[in-house]
Each structure stands twice: as C-alpha cells, then as structure tokens.
N, CA, C and O atoms as CSV, one atom per row, in Angstrom:
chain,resi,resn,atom,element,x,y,z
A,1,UNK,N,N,33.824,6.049,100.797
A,1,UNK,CA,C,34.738,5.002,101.235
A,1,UNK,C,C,36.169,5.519,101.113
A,1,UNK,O,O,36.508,6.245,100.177
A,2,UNK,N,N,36.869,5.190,101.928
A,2,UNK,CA,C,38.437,5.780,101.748
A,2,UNK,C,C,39.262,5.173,101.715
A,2,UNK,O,O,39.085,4.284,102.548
A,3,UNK,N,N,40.616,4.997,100.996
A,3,UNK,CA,C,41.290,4.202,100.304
A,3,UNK,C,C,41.337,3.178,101.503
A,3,UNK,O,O,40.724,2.142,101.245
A,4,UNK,N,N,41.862,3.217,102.634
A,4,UNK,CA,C,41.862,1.637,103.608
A,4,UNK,C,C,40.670,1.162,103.741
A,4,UNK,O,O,40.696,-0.069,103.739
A,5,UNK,N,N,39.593,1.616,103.860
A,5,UNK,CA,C,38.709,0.205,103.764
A,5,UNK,C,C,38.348,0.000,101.492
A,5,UNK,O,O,37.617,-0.927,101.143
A,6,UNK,N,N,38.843,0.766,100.596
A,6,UNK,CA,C,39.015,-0.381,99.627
A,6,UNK,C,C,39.796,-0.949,99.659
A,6,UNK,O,O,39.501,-2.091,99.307
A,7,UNK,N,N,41.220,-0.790,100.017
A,7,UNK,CA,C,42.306,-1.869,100.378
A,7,UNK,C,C,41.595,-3.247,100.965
A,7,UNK,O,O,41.642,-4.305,100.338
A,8,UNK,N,N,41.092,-3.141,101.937
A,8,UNK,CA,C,40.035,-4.584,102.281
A,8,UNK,C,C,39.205,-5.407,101.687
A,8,UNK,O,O,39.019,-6.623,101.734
A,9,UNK,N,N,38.582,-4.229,100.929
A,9,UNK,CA,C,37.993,-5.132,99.855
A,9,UNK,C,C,38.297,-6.139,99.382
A,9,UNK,O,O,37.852,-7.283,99.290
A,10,UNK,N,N,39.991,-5.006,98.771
A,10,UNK,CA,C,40.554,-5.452,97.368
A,10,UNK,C,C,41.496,-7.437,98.230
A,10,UNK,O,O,41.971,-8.425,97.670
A,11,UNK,N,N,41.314,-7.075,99.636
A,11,UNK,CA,C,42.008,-8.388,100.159
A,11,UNK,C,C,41.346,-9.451,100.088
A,11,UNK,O,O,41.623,-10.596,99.733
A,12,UNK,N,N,39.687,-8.542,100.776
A,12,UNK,CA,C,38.483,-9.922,100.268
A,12,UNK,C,C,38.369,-10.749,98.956
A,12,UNK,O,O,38.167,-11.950,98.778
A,13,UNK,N,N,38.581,-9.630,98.023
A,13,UNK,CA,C,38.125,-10.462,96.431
A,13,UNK,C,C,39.071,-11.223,96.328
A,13,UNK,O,O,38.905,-12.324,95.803
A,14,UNK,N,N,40.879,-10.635,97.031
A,14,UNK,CA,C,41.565,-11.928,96.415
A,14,UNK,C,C,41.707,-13.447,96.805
A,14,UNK,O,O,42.432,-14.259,96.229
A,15,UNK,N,N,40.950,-13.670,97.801
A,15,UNK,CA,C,40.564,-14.392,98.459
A,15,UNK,C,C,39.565,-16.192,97.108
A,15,UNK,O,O,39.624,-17.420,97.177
A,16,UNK,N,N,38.930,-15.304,96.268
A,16,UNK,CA,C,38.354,-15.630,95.373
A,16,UNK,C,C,39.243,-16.545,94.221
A,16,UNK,O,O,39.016,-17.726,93.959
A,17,UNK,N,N,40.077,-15.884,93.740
A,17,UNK,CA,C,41.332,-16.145,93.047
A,17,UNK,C,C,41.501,-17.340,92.877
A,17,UNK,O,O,41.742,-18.188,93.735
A,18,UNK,N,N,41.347,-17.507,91.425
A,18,UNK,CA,C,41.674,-19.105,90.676
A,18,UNK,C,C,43.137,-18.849,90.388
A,18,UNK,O,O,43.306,-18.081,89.441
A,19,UNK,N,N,44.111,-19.248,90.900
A,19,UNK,CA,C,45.378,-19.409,90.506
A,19,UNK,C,C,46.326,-20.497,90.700
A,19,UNK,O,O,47.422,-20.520,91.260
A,20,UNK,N,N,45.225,-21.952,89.733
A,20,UNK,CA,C,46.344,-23.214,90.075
A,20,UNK,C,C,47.482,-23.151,88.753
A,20,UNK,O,O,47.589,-24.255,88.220
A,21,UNK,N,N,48.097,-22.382,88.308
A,21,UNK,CA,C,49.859,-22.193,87.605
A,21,UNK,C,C,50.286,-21.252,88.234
A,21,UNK,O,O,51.217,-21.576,88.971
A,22,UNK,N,N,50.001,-20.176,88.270
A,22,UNK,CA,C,51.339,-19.075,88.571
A,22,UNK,C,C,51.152,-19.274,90.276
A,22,UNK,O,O,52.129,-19.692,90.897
A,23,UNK,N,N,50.147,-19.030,90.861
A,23,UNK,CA,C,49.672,-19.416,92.469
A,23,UNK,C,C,50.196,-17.683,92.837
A,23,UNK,O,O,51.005,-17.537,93.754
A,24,UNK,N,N,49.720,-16.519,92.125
A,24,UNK,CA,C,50.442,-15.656,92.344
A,24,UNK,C,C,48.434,-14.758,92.505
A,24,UNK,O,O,47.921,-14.099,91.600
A,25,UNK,N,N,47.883,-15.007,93.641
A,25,UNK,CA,C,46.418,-14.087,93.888
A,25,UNK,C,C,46.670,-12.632,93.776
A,25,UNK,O,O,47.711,-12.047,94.077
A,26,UNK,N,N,45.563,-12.122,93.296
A,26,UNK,CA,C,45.474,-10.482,93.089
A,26,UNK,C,C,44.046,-10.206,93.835
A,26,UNK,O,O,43.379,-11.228,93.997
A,27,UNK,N,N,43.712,-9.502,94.113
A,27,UNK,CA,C,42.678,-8.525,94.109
A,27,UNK,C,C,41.996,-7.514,94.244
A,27,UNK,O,O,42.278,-6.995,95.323
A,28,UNK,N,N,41.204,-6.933,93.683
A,28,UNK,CA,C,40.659,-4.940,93.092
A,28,UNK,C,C,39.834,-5.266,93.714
A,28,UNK,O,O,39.307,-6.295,94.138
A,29,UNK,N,N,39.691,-3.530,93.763
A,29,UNK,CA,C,38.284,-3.024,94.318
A,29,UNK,C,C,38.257,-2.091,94.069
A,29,UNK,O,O,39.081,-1.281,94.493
A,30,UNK,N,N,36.985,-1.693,93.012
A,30,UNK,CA,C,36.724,-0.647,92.252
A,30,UNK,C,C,35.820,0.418,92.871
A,30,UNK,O,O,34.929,0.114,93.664
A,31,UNK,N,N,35.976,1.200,92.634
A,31,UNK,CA,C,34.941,2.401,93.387
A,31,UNK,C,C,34.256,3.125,92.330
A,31,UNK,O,O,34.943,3.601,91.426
A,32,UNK,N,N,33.131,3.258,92.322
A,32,UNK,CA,C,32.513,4.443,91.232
A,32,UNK,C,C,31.692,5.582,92.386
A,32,UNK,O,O,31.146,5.367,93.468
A,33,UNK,N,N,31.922,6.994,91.498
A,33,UNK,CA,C,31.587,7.854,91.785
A,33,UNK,C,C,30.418,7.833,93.080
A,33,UNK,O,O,30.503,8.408,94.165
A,34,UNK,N,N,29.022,6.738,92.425
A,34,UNK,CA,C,28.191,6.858,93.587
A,34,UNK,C,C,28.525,6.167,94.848
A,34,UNK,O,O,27.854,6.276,95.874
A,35,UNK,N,N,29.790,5.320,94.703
A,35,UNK,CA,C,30.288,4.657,96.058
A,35,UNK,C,C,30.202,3.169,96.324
A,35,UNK,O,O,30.511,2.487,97.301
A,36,UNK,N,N,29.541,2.807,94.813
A,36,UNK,CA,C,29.118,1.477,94.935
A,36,UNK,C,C,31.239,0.738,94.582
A,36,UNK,O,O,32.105,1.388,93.996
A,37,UNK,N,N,31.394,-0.511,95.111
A,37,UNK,CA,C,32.488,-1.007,94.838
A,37,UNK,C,C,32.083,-2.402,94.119
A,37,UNK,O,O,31.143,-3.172,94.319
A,38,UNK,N,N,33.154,-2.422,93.210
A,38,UNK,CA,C,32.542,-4.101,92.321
A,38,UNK,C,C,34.397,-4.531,92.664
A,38,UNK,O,O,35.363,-3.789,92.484
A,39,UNK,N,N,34.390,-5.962,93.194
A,39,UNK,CA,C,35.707,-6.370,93.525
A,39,UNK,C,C,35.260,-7.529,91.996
A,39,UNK,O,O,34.290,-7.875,91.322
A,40,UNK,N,N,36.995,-7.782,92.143
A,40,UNK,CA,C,37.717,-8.734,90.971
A,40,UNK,C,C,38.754,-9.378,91.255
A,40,UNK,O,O,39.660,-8.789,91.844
A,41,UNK,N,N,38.904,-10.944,90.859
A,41,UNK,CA,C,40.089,-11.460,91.214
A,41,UNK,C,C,40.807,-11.778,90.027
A,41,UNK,O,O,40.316,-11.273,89.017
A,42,UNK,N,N,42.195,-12.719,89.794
A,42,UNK,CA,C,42.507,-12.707,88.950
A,42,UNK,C,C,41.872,-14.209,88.889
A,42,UNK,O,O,41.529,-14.934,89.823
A,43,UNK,N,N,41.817,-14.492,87.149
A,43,UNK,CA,C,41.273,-15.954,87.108
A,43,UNK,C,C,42.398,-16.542,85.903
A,43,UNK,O,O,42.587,-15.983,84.823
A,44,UNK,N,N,42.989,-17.624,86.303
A,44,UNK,CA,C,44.227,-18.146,85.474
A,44,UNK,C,C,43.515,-19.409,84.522
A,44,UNK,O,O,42.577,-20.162,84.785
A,45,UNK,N,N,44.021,-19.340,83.818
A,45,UNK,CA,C,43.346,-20.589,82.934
A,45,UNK,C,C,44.619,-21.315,81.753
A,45,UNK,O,O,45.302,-20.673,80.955
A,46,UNK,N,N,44.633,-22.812,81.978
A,46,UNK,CA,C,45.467,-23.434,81.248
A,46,UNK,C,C,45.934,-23.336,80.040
A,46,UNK,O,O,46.899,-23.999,79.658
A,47,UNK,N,N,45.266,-22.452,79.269
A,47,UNK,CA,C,45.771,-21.687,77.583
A,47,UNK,C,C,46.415,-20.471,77.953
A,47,UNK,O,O,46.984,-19.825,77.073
A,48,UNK,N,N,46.405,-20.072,79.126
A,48,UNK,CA,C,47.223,-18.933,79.492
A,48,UNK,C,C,47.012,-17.583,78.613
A,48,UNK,O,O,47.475,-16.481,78.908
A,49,UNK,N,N,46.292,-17.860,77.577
A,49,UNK,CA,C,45.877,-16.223,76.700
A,49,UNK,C,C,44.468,-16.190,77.978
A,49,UNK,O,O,44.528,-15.485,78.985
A,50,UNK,N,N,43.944,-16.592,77.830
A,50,UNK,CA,C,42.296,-16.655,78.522
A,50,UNK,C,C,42.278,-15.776,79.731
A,50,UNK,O,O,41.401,-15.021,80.149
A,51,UNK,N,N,43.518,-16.077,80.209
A,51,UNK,CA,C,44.045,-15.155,82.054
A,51,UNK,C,C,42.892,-14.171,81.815
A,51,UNK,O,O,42.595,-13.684,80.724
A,52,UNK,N,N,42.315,-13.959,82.932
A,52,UNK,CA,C,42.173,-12.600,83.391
A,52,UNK,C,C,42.357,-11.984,84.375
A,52,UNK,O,O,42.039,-12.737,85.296
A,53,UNK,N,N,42.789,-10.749,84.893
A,53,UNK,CA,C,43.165,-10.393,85.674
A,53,UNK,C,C,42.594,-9.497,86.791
A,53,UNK,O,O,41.723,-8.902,86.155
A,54,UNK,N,N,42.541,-9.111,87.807
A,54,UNK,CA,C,41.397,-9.029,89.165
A,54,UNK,C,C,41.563,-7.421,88.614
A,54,UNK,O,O,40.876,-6.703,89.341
A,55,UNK,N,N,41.923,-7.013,88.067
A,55,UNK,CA,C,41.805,-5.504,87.888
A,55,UNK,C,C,40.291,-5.474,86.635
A,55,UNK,O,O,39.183,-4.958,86.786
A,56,UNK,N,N,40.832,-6.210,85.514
A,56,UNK,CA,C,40.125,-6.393,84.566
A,56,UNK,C,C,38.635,-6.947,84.747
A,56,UNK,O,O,37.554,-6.554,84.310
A,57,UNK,N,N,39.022,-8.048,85.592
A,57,UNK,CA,C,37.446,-8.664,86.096
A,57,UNK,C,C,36.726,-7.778,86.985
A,57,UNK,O,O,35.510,-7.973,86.993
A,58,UNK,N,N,37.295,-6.560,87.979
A,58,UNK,CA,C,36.209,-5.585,88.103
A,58,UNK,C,C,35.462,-4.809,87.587
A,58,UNK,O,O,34.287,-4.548,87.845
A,59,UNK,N,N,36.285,-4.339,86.679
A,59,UNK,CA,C,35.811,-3.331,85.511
A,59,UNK,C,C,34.677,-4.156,84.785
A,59,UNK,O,O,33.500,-3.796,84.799
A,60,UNK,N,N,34.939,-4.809,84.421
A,60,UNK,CA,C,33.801,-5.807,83.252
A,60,UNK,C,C,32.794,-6.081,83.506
A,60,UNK,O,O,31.861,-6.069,82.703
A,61,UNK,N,N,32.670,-6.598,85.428
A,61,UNK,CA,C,31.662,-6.456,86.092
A,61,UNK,C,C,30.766,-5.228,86.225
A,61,UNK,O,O,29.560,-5.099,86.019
A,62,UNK,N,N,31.728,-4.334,86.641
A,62,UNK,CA,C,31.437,-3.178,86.417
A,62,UNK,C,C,30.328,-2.827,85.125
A,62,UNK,O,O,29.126,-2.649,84.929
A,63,UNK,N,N,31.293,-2.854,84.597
A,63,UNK,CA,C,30.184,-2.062,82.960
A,63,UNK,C,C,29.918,-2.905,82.529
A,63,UNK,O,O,30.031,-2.772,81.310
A,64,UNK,N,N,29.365,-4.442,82.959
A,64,UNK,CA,C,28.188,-4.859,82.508
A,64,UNK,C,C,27.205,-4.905,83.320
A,64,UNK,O,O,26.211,-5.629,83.270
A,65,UNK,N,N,27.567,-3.913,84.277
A,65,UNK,CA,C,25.847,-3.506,85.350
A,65,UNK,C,C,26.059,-2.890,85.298
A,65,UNK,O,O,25.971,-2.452,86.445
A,66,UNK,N,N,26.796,-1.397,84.074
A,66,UNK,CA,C,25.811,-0.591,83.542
A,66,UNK,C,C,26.975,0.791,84.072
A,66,UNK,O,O,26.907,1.881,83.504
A,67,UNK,N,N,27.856,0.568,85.055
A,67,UNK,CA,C,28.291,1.745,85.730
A,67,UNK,C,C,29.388,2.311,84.590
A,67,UNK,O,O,29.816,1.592,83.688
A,68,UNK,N,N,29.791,3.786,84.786
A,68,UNK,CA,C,31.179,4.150,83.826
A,68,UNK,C,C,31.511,4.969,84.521
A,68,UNK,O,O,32.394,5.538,83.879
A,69,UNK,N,N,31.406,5.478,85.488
A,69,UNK,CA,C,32.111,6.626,86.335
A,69,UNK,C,C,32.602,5.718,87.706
A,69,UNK,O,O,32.021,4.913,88.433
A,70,UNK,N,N,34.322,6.421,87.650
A,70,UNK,CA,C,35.256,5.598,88.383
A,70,UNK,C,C,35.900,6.699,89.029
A,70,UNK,O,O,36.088,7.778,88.467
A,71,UNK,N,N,36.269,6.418,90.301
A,71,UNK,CA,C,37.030,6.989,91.388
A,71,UNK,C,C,38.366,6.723,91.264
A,71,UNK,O,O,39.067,7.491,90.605
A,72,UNK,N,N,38.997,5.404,91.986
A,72,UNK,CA,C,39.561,4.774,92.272
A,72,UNK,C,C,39.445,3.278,91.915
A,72,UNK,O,O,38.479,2.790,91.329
A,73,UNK,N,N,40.628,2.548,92.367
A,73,UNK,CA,C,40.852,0.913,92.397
A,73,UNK,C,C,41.559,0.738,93.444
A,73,UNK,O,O,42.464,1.500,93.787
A,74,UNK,N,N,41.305,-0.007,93.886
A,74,UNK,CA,C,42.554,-1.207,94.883
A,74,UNK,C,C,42.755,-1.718,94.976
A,74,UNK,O,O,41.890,-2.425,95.492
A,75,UNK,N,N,44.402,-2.612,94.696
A,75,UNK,CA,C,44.833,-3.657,94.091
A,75,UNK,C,C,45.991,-4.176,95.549
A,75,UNK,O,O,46.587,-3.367,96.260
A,76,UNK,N,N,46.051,-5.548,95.675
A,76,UNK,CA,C,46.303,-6.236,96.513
A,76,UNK,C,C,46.903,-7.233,95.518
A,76,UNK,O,O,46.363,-7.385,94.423
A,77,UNK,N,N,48.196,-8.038,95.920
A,77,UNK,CA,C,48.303,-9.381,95.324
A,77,UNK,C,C,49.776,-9.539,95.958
A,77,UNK,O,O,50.661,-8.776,96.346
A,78,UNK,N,N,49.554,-11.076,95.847
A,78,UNK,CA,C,51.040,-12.238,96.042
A,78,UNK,C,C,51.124,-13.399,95.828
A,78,UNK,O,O,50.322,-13.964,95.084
A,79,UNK,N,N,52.186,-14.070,96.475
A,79,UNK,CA,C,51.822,-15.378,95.852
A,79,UNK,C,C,50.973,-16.645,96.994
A,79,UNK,O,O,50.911,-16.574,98.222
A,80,UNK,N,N,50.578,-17.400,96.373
A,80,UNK,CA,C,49.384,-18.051,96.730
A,80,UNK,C,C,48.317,-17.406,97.822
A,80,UNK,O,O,47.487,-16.526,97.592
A,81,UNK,N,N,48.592,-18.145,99.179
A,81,UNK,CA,C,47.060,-17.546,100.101
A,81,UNK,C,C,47.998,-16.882,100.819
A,81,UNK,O,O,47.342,-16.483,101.781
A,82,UNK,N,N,49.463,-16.388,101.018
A,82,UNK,CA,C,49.996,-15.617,102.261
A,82,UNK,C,C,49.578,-14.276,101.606
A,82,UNK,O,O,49.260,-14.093,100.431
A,83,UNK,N,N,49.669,-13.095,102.936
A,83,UNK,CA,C,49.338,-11.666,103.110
A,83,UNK,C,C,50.174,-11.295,102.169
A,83,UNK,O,O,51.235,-11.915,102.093
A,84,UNK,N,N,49.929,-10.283,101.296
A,84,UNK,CA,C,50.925,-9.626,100.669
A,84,UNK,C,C,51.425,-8.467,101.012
A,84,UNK,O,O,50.779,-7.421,101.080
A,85,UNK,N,N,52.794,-8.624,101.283
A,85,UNK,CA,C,53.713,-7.593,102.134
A,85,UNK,C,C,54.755,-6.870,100.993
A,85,UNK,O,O,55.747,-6.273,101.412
A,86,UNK,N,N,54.482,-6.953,99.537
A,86,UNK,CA,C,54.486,-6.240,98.791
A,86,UNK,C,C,53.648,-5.722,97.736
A,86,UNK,O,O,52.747,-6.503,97.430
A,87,UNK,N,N,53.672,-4.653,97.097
A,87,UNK,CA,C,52.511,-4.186,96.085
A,87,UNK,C,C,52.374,-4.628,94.777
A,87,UNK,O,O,53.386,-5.252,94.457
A,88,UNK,N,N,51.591,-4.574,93.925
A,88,UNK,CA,C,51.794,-5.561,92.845
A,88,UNK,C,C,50.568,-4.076,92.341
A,88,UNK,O,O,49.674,-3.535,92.991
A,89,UNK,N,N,51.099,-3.823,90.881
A,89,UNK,CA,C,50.942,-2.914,90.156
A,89,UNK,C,C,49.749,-3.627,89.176
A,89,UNK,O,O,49.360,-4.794,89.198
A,90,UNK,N,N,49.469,-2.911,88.623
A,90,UNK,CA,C,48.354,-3.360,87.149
A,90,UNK,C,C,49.234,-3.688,86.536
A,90,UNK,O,O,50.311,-3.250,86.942
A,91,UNK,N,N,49.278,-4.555,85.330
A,91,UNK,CA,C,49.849,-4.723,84.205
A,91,UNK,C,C,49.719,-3.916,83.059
A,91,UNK,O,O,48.888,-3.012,83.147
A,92,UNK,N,N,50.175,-3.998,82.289
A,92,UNK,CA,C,49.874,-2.294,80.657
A,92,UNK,C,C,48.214,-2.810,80.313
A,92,UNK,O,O,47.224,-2.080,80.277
A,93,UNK,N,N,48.262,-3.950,80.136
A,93,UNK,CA,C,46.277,-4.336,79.365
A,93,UNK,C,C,45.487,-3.416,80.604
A,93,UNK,O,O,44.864,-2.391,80.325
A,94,UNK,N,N,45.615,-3.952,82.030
A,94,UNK,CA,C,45.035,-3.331,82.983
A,94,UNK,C,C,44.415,-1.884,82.451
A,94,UNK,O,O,43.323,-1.547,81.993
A,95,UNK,N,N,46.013,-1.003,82.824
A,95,UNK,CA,C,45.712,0.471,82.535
A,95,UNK,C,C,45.343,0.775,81.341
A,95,UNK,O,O,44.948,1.897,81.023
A,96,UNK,N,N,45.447,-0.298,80.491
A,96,UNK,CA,C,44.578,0.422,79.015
A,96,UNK,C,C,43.572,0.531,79.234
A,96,UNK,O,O,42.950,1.577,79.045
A,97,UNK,N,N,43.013,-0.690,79.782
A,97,UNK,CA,C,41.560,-0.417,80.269
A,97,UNK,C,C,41.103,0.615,81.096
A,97,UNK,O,O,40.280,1.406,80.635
A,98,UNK,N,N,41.517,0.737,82.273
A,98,UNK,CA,C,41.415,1.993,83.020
A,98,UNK,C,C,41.454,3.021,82.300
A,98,UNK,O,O,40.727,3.881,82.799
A,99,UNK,N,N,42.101,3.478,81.070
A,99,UNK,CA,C,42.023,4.384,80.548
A,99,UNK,C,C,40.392,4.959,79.512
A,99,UNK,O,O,39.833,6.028,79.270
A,100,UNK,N,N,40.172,3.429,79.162
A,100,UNK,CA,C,38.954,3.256,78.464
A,100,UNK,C,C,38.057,4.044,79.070
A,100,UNK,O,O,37.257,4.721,78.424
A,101,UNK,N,N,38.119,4.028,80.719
A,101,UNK,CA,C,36.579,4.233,81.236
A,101,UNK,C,C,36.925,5.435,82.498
A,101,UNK,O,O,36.017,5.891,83.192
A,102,UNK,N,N,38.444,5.870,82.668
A,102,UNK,CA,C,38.351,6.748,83.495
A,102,UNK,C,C,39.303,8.234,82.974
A,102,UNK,O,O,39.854,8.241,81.873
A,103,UNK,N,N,39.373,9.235,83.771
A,103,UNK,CA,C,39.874,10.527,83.846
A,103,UNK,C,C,41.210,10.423,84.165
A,103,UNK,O,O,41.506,10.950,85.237
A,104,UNK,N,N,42.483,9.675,83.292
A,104,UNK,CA,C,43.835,9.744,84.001
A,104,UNK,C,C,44.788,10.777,85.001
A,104,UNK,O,O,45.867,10.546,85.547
A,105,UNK,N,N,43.825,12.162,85.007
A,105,UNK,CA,C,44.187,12.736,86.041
A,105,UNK,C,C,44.006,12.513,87.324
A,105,UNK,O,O,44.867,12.465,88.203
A,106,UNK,N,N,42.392,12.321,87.448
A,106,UNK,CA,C,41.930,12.233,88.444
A,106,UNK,C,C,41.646,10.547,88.893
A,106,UNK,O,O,41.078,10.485,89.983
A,107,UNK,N,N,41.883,9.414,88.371
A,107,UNK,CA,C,41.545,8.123,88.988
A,107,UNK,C,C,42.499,7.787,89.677
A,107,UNK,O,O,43.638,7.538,89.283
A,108,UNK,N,N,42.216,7.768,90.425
A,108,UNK,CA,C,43.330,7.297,91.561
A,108,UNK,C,C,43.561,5.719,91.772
A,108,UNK,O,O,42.701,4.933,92.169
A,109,UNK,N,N,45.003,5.382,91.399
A,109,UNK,CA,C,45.463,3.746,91.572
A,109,UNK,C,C,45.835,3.450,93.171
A,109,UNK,O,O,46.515,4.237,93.829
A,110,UNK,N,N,45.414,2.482,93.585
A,110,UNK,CA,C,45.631,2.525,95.297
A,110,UNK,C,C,46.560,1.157,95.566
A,110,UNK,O,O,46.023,0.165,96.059
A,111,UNK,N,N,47.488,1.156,95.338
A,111,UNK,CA,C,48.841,-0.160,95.530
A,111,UNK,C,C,48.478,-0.335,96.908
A,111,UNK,O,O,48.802,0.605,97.634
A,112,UNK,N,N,47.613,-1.744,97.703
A,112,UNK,CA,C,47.774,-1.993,98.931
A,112,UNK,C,C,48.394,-3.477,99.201
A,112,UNK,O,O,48.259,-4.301,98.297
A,113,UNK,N,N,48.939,-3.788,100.168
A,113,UNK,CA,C,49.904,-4.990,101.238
A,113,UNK,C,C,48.928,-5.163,102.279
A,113,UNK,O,O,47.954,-4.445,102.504
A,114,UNK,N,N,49.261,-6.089,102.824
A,114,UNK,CA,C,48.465,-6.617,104.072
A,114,UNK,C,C,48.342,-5.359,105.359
A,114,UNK,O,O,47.412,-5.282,106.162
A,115,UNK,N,N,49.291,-4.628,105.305
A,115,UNK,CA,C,48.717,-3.086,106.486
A,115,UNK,C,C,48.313,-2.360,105.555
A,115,UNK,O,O,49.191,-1.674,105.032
A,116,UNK,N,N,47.511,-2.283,105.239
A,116,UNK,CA,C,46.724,-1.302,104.159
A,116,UNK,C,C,47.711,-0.776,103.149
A,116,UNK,O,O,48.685,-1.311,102.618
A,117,UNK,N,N,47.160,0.474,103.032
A,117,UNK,CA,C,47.586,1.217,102.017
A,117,UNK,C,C,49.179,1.711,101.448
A,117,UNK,O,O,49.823,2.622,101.969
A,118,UNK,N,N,49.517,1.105,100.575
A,118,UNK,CA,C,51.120,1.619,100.737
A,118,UNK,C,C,51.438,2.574,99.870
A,118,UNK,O,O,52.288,3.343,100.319
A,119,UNK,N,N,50.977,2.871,98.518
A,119,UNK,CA,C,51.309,3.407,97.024
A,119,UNK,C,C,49.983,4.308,96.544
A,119,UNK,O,O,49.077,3.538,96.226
A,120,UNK,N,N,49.635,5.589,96.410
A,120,UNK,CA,C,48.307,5.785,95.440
A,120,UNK,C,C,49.162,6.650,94.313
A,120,UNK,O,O,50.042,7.469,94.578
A,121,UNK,N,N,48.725,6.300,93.076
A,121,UNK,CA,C,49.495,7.257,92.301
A,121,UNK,C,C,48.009,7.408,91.086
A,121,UNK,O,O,47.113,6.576,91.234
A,122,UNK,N,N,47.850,8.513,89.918
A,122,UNK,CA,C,47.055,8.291,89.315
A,122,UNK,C,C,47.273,7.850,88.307
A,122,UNK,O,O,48.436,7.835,87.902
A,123,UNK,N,N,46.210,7.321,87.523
A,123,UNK,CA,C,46.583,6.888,86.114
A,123,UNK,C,C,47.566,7.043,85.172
A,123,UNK,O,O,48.255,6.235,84.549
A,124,UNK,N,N,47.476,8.599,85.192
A,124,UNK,CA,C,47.985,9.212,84.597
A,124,UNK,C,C,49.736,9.201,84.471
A,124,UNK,O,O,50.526,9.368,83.542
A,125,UNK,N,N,49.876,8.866,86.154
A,125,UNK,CA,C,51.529,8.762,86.293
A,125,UNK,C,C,51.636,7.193,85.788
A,125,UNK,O,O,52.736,6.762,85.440
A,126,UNK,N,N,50.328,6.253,85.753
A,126,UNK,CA,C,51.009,4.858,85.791
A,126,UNK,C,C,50.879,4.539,84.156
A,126,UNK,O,O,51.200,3.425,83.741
A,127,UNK,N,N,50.377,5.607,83.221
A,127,UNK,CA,C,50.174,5.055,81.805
A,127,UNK,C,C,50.403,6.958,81.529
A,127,UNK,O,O,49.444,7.596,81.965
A,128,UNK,N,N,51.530,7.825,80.882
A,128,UNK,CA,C,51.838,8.546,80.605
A,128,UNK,C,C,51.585,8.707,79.150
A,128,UNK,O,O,51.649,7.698,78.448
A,129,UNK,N,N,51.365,9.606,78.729
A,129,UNK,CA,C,50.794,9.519,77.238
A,129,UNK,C,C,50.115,8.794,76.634
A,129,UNK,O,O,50.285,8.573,75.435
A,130,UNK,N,N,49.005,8.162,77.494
A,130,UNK,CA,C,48.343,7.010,77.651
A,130,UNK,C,C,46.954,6.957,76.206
A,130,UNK,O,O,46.517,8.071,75.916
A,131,UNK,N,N,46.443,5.928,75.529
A,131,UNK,CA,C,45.730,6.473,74.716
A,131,UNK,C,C,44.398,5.791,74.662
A,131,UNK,O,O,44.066,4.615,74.515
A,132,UNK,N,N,43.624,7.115,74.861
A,132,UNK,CA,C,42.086,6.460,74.908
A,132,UNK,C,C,40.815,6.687,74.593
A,132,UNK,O,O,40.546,5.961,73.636
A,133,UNK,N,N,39.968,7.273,74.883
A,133,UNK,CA,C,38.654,7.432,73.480
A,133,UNK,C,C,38.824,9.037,73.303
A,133,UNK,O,O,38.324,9.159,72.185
A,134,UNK,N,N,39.176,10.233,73.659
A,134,UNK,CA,C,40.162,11.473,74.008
A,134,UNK,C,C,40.689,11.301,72.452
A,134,UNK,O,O,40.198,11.707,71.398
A,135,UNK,N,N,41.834,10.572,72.714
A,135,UNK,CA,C,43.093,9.829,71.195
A,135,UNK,C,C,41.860,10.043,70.020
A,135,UNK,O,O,41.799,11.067,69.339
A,136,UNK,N,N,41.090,9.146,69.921
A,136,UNK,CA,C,40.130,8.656,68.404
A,136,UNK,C,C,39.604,10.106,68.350
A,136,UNK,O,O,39.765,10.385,67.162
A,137,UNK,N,N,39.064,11.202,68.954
A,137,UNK,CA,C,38.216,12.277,69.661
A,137,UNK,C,C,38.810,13.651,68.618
A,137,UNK,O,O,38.224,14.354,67.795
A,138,UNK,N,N,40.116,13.625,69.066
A,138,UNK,CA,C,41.034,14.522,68.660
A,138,UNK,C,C,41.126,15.067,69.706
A,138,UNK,O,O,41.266,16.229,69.326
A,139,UNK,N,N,41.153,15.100,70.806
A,139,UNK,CA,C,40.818,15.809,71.854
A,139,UNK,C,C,42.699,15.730,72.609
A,139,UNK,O,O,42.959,16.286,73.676
C-alpha cells in the first residue's frame, strides 16, 4: 500500500470520530509490515483524561490482534466533519507509543489533508532522543 491510499484510509476512520467538545476529528491508518492496515479515530470523552486519540486507538487495536511490526501511519484531522486542508501531527503520548512498538528510523509518519499526502517524516525526526524498550535494554 503506498502512502496515498493510507492517507484514505486515515480519512475513512476519521469519519468515525466521537468528538462532541473539542469537534476537532482525527484519523490513522496504520500499516504493518504484512500490509494489513488497522484505522483509529480519536474518541473524546467528558472527563477529558479518558480522550483517546485516533493514532493511539490504532495501535491498541493493533496489538490486541496480536500484530507488532509497523511500517508506517497516516494521520488526517480538523475540525468537525470539513476536509482537512491542514496537517495535524501526533501529540508526545502518540509518539511515545509509536516508539513502544516501532524502529524510529525507519517508521515512517505520513501528515495527510484532504489532497493526500502532504508531510512524511520518521519517528525519529518527530521524537529525537526518543525513549523506548532500546532505553530499559541498554542498547
């Protein structure tokens, strides 16, 4: 799959998106190695710790059916149901996580807007000295 059609994905899942406070939709689309994609939206909730976020809710999906090898993501978001004609980044929890389960050299972050693809940068540039099971490892 190549980064514009996960960009689509990542438009489908946000589609999903519980966001009655902020009204601000996201949505991923995760890729693992064998090609399978698990999408995620963000889900807002009135205690506001509870949030979760469409990056986070792929992953979780993810590795609770078992997968840990990651390619890429593609992240889409704005506010309420219009196209998003700007990029909207992971947040720091996001990339911690990403760090948990991928290769910060090689995972590629895919920033997409309503014409596809605008931003890919890797982990690595988006969480720099980033720390993750490597860190505990000594590695």
């Amino acid at each position: 799959m190549n980064d514009q059609e996960l960009v689509a994905c990542a438009l489908h899942a946000r589609k999903q998106a519980y966001t009655p406070y902020s009204h601000w939709t996201v949505g991923a689309a995760l890729l693992t190695e064998d090609g399978t994609v698990y999408e995620g939206c963000n889900i807002e909730n009135a205690a506001y710790t509870p949030t979760n976020c469409a990056e986070r809710t792929a992953f979780f999906k993810a590795v609770s059916e078992g997968a840990r090898a990651f390619t890429a993501i593609a992240i889409v978001g704005g506010y309420d149901t219009s196209e998003p004609e700007q990029v909207c980044a992971p947040c720091g929890v996001c990339r911690q996580v990403m760090m948990e389960f991928c290769d910060p050299k090689r995972f590629r972050v895919v920033l997409g807007t309503k014409d596809g693809v605008a931003q890919t940068y890797t982990l690595e540039e988006l969480l720099p000295c980033g720390f993750g099971p490597g860190t505990l490892s000594g590695e």
